[in-house]
N, C-alpha and C positions, 0 to 999 in steps of 0.2 A: 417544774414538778408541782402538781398540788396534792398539799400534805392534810390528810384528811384524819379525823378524827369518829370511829367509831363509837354511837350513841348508844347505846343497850341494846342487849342478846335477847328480850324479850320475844322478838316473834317468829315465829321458826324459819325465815328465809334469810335471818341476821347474816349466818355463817355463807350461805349462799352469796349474798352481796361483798363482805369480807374476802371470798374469793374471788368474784369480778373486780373489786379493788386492787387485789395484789399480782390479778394477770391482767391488768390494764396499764400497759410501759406510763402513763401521765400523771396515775396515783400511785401516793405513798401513806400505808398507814402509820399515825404516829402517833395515838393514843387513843384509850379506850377509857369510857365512863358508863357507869350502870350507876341506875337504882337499885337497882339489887348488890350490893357489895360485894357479896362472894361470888357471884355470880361473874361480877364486872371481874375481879380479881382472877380468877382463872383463865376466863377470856382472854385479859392483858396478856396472859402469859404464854399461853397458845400461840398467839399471834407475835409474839415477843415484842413487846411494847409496853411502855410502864401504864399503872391504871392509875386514873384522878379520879377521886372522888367528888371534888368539887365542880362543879358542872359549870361554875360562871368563871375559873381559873381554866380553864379547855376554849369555852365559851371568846373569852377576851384574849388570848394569847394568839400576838401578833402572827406565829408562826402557821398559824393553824388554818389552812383557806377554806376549808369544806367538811362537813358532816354527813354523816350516812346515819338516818334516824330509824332506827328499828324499836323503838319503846311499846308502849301498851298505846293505843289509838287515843286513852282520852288526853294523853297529854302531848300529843301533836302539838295542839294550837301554839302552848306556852313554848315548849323547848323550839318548835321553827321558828315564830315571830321572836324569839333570844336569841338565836340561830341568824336570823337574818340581823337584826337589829346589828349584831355586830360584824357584819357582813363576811357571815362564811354562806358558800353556796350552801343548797340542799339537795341530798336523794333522800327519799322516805319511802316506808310499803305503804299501799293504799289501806286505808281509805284516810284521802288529808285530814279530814274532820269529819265532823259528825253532822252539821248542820252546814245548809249552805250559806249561811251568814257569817259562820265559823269560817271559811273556805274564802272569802271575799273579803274578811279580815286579815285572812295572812298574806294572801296577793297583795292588798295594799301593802304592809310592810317591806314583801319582798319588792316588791315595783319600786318603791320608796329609796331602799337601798340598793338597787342595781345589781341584785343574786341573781342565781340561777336556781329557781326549782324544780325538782324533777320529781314524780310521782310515778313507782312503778305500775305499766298497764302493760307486759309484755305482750300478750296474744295482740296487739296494733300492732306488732312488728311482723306475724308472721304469716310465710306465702297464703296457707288458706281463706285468712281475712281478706291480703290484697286482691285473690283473686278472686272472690264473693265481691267486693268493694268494684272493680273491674267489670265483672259481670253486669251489676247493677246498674255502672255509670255506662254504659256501651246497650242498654235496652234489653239484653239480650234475656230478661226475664218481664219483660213489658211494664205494665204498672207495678209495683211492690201491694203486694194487699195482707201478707202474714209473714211473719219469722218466729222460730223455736227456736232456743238456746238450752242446751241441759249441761252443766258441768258438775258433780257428786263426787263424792267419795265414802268411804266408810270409816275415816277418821274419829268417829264420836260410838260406833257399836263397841260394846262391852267385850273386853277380852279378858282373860286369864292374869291375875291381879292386877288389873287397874280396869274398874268399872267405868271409865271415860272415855275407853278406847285407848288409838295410840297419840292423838291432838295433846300437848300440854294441858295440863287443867286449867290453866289461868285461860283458856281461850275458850272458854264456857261462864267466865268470869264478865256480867255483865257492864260493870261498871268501870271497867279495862277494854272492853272489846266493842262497848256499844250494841253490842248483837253477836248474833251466829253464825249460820252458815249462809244467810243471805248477808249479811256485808265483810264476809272474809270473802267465802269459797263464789260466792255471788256476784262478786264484782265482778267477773271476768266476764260470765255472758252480759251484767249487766251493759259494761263499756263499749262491746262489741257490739249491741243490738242499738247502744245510743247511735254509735257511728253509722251504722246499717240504715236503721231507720228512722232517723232523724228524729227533730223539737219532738217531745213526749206531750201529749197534751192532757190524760190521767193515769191515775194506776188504780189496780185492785188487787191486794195482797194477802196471802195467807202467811204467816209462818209459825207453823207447827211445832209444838214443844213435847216431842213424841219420848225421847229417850233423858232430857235433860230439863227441868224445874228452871232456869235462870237463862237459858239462850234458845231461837232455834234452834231446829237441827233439821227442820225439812219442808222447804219453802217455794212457793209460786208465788209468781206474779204473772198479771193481766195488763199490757199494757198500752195503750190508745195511744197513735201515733197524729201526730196534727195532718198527717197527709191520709188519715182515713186508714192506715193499715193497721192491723192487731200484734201483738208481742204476744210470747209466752216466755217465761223466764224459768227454769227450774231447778235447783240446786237443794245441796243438802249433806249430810256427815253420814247417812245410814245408808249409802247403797255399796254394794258391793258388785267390782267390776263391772260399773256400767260405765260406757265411752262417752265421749264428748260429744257431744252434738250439734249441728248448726245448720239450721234447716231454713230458707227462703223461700216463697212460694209468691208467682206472680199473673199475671193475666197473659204469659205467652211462655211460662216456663216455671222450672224448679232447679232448686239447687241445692244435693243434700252433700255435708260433711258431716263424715264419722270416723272420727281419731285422722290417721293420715289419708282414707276414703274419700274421693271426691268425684259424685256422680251430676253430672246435669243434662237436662231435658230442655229445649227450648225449640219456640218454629221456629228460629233462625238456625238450627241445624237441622244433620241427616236425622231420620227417623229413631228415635230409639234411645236411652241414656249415651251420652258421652263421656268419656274419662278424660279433660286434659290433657295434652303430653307435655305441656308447658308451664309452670307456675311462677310469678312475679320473684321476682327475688327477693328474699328476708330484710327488714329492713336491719339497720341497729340496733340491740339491745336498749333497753332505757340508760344506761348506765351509762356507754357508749356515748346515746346521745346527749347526756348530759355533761359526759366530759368535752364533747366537741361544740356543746354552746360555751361552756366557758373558756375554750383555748382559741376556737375560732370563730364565736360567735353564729354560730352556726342555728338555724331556727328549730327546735326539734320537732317530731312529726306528733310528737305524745303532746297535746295542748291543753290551757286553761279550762279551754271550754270541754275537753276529756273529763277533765280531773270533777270539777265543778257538775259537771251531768252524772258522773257516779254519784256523788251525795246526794245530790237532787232527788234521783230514785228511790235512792235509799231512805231518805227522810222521806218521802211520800208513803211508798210503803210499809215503813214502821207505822204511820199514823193511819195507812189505811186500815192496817193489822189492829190498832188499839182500837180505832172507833169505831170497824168495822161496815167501811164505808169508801163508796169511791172517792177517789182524794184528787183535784185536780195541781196540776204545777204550778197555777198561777198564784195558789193559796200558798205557796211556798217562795217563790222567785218575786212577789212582790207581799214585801214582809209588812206594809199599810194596808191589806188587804184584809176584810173580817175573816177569819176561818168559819167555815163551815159547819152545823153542830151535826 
C-alpha cells in the first residue's frame, strides 16, 4: 500500500485527485496539510484523517511514501524538491513551475532521489488525441501545415454576488497563479498541440485582461512549429458554452474534433467527411500511471519533455505578451543566450 499524504485544497481539482486516491485499491490517504489552516482542518476531516500542520513532520515521516500537491503554483518548486528530497513520490496539477529552469531544477532533485513524478496532463490519455496522434503518424493528413486548439469556459464572467465569477478568487491572484486562463485553462490545448506538432521554434501571444486587472482571462497564441507548420492556441474564462476544439489541417486532409465529434477528410479515403467507427482506447488516467510507475515501474506515457514543453510555451508567451514581440525558444531553453530587446 502507498500511504499518501494530501498537500493543500488550494486548486479546484484537489477534491477530484482525493477521489482518484481513494478508488485507486494501491492508495491510502493518511494525512492532510494546508497552508491555509482552516481550510487544511476541515479537509482532514472530510476525508477522515488527522491534519498536520507542520509540513516537514508529514514531509520526514517514515510512513508517508507519496504526496498529492495541490497548493498555489508558486510554491510547487519548494514543497516538490522537499517532497522529493525526502523521497516520497509526486502527483501535482500542472503547471510544475513557472519557468523552465524552475522545471529542470526539480527533475534534478527528483532524478537524484529515484521518485516518481507525475504532472497531471489528462487529455494525453484520451481516445480523440490518440486518434489525431494516429492519423498523423499513418500520413493520413499529408504534411502537417496548421493546428487550432480552443478550450474556454466562463468561469471568470460576473454573476450574481460574486463579481469573479464561479473560479475561486485566489486563481486571479497573480502572484499564486503565475497567470490566468492561459496557464490554467491553457495548458490543455497547450500540451496537446506540443505533442501534435512537435519542437516549437517561436510564439506570438496576446493575453488579454478584459474582465480582470491582475490575470488574463482571454488569450491567443501564434505558434511556429520547427517543421514549418502554424498553431493557434485559444483559451479563456469569458466564453460561455463554447466546445473544445481540435482542429488539424494538412497537405492531403483535415481533422476536425468538437467535444465527442470527430469528422475527417483525407485522399486516402472515400469521398467526403468520414466519422470513425473505431477510436484507440483510453489510455490511463495520470494517476493510474503514476501509481503503476511506482508499484511496477512501469514508464508512464505523460513525460519530462510533456511536462517541461507546457512551461516552455508558457514562459515564452508571457514574455511575448510583456514585450510585445515574437519570442523565440531558444531564448528561453538555452538560458546563456542574450534575450532579445
Amino acid at each position: 500500500m502507498i500511504n499518501v499524504a494530501l498537500l493543500s485544497k488550494w486548486h479546484v481539482h484537489a477534491d477530484d485527485y482525493a477521489r482518484q486516491a481513494i478508488e485507486n485499491e494501491h492508495l491510502q490517504i493518511r494525512v492532510v496539510w494546508d497552508e491555509n489552516i482552516e481550510r487544511g482542518i476541515e479537509w482532514a476531516k472530510k476525508m477522515n484523517v488527522p491534519f498536520e500542520q507542520d509540513l516537514m513532520k508529514v514531509l520526514t515521516n517514515p510512513e508517508i511514501n507519496a504526496v498529492i500537491v495541490d497548493t498555489p503554483t508558486n510554491l510547487h518548486k519548494e514543497i516538490i524538491m522537499l517532497s522529493a528530497e525526502n523521497k516520497k513520490h509526486i502527483f501535482t496539477e500542472k503547471v510544475l513551475a513557472f519557468t523552465l529552469q524552475d522545471c529542470k531544477e526539480i527533475y534534478d532533485v527528483v532524478e537524484k532521489n529515484n521518485v516518481q513524478l507525475m504532472v497531471s496532463l489528462p487529455r494525453l490519455t484520451e481516445n480523440y488525441y490518440l486518434y489525431a496522434q494516429q492519423v498523423l503518424d499513418q500520413g493520413m493528413l499529408g504534411k502537417l501545415t496548421s493546428i487550432r486548439c480552443r478550450l474556454a469556459h466562463n468561469g471568470a464572467v460576473p454573476i450574481e454576488g460574486n463579481p469573479n465569477g464561479w473560479l475561486p478568487k485566489h486563481f486571479f491572484n497573480k502572484e499564486e497563479c503565475g497567470g490566468g486562463a492561459l496557464i490554467d485553462l491553457g495548458a490543455h490545448p497547450i500540451y496537446l498541440t506540443n505533442r501534435l506538432g512537435g519542437p516549437v521554434k517561436a510564439v506570438s501571444a496576446r493575453l488579454q485582461q478584459q474582465f480582470n486587472d491582475e490575470v488574463d482571462d482571454n488569450s491567443v497564441a501564434i505558434i511556429e512549429y520547427e517543421n514549418g507548420a502554424l498553431g493557434l492556441i485559444e483559451t479563456g474564462f469569458l466564453s460561455y458554452g463554447g466546445p473544445f476544439q481540435l482542429e488539424l489541417y494538412g497537405t492531403e486532409g483535415t481533422l476536425l474534433i468538437e467535444d465527442s465529434k470527430i469528422r475527417i477528410k483525407s485522399r486516402q479515403l472515400n469521398e467526403g467527411w468520414q466519422t470513425p467507427e473505431i477510436l484507440p482506447d483510453k489510455l490511463p488516467m495520470p494517476m493510474e500511471q503514476w501509481v503503476n510507475s511506482i508499484i511496477s515501474e512501469e514508464v508512464p506515457a505523460i513525460t519530462k519533455t510533456d511536462v517541461q514543453g507546457l512551461t516552455l510555451i508558457n514562459q515564452a508567451c508571457l514574455r511575448s505578451h510583456e514585450q510585445g514581440r515574437r519570442v523565440e525558444t531558444a531564448e528561453i531553453m538555452n538560458i546563456n543566450l542574450p534575450l532579445k530587446k
